[in-house]
Phi, psi and omega in degrees: 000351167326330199272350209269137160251171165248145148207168168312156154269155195214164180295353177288341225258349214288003169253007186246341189292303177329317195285327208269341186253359173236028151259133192301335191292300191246013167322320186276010184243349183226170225252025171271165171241129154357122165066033163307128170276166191286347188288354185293261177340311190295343189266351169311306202275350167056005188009329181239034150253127185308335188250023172226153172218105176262135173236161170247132144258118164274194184168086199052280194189019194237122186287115181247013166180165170201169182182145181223128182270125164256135164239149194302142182275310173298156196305293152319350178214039156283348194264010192245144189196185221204143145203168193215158172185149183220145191229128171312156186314302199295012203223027172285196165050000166258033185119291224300331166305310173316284200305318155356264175313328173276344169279319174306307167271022176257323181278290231287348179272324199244337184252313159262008183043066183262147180245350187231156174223184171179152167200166160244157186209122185312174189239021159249007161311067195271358162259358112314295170343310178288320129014245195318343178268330184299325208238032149074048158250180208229135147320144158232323170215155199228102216242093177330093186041089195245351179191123146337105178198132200012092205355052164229140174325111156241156176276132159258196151254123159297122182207144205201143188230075178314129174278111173309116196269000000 
């Protein structure tokens, strides 16, 4: 995992994030639609709000994964924040969701001081699912035909990770 870096996204990175979310493999593990344009993603990604953060897993110059961490904009559910991420086929089962995920919960603990984080992950995902429990988030809820993929009602998992204060 020597060669994989993390940065920030940038406006270089918005055609391949594009490219990396409209392979169906893994387009069908996440709540996107199919065939996105990259002008979709550049108005998505907002680039300058602080209280949003998108990473690249790099690999030499070819983008193999990404995630992004959000925090809730209201007042009351400021101290909460979101995230979603994807890793290319070839490159699951190698690392790159950890080194994510672990940057990731290093800004949402250390940088925006968030106690709560969330996601959902469909719930026959089981190397998400292990993921996300290694670094202590827990079901909380098991949300019944919650999203269409390949074209049937699947279940997801509510799934959350509190910081022990």
């Amino acid at each position: 995992m020597d060669t994989i870096r993390i940065e920030r996204c940038t406006e270089q990175h918005i055609n391949a994030l594009a490219a990396l979310y409209n392979d169906p493999a893994v387009a069908r593990q996440l709540l996107q639609m199919p065939h996105q344009a990259p002008d979709l993603w550049r108005k998505r990604l907002v680039l300058d709000d602080e209280r949003r953060i998108t990473l690249m897993a790099m690999h030499q110059d070819q983008v193999v994964g990404s995630a992004s961490l959000e925090q809730y904009p209201r007042v009351r559910r400021g101290h909460c924040g979101s995230i979603g991420m994807g890793v290319a086929t070839a490159w699951q089962g190698r690392g790159i969701g950890t080194r994510l995920l672990a940057e990731l919960m290093e800004v949402a603990d250390n940088w925006m001081g968030l106690r709560r984080v969330e996601l959902t992950v469909f719930s026959d995902n089981q190397p998400a699912i292990a993921l996300y429990q290694k670094f202590g988030f827990e079901v909380e809820g098991h949300l019944r035909e919650f999203a269409l993929r390949d074209g049937v009602y699947a279940d997801v998992l509510s799934m959350a990770r509190l910081r022990k204060s």
